[in-house]
N, C-alpha and C positions, 0 to 999 in steps of 0.2 A: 925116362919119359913115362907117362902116365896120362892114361884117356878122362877124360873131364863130362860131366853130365849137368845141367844145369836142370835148374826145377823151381817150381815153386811162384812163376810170374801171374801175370794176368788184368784184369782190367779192375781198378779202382778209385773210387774219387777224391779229389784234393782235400789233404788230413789224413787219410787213409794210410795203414801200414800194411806193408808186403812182408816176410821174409824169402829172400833166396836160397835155396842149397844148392852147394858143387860136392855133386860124388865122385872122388877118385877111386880109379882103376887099382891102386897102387899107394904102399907109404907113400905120405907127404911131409910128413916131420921133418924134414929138411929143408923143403920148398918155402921160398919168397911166393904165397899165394893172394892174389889180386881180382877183382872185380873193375870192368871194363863195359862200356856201353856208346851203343851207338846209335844216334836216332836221325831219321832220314834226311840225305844231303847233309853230315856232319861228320867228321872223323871221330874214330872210336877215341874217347878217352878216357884217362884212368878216374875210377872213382874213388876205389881204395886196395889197398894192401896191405899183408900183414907178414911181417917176414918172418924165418923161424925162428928167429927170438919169443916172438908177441910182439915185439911193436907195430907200430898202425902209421897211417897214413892216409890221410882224406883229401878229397879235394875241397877247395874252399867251397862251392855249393854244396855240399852236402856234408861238411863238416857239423857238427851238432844235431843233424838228423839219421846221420844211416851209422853203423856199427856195425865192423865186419870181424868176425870171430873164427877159430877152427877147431876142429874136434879131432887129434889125431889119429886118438882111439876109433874111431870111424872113419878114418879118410876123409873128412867131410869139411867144406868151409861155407859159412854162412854171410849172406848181408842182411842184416835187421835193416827195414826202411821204413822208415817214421815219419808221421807228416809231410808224406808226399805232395808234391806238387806236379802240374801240368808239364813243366820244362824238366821234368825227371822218367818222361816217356821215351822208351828206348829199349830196344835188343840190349840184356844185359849177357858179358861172356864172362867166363871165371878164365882163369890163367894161373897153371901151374910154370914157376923158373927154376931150374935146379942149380944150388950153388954150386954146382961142376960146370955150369955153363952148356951151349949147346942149346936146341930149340927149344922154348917154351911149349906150353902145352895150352890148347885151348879146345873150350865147350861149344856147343853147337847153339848156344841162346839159347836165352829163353824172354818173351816179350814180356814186359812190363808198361801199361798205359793206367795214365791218368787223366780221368777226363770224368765230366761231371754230366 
């Protein structure tokens, strides 16, 4: 298991790009890492992942706008967010899985608003 930092949120207008960083405590090169958000009165849902292959996974909203990457040499996994929109405002969390199974791991948010 491994402690998760998020960074990098804040308030921006529609078009606007954010990037996120999640800084692990710990190797992640093995972890299925994902990006998760939750915005008020809504269940947290997945936005994307990236397992330790590299492959990707988006949800359809935000597929062709956001881009989640990882850095293993830094512990570090990113969401690039691109032409934000309004309904993209939300506590974003990172989520570390370990292919050994057992609890995930997750960050403390970090807010991301778009609003004009």
């Amino acid at each position: 298991q491994v402690q998760l930092v998020e960074s990098g949120g804040g308030l921006v207008q529609p078009g606007g790009s954010l990037r996120l960083s999640c800084a692990a405590s710990g190797s992640i090169s093995s972890y299925s890492m994902a990006w998760y958000r939750q915005a008020p009165g809504k269940q947290r849902e997945l936005v994307a992942r990236v397992l330790g292959g590299s492959s990707t996974n988006y949800a359809d909203s935000v597929k062709g706008r956001f881009t989640i990457s990882r850095d293993n040499a830094k512990n570090t996994v990113y969401l690039q967010m691109n032409t934000l929109k309004p309904e993209d405002t939300a506590v974003y969390y990172c989520n570390a899985a370990s292919p050994f199974g057992g609890l995930s791991s997750w960050g403390q948010g970090t807010q991301v608003t778009v609003s004009s």
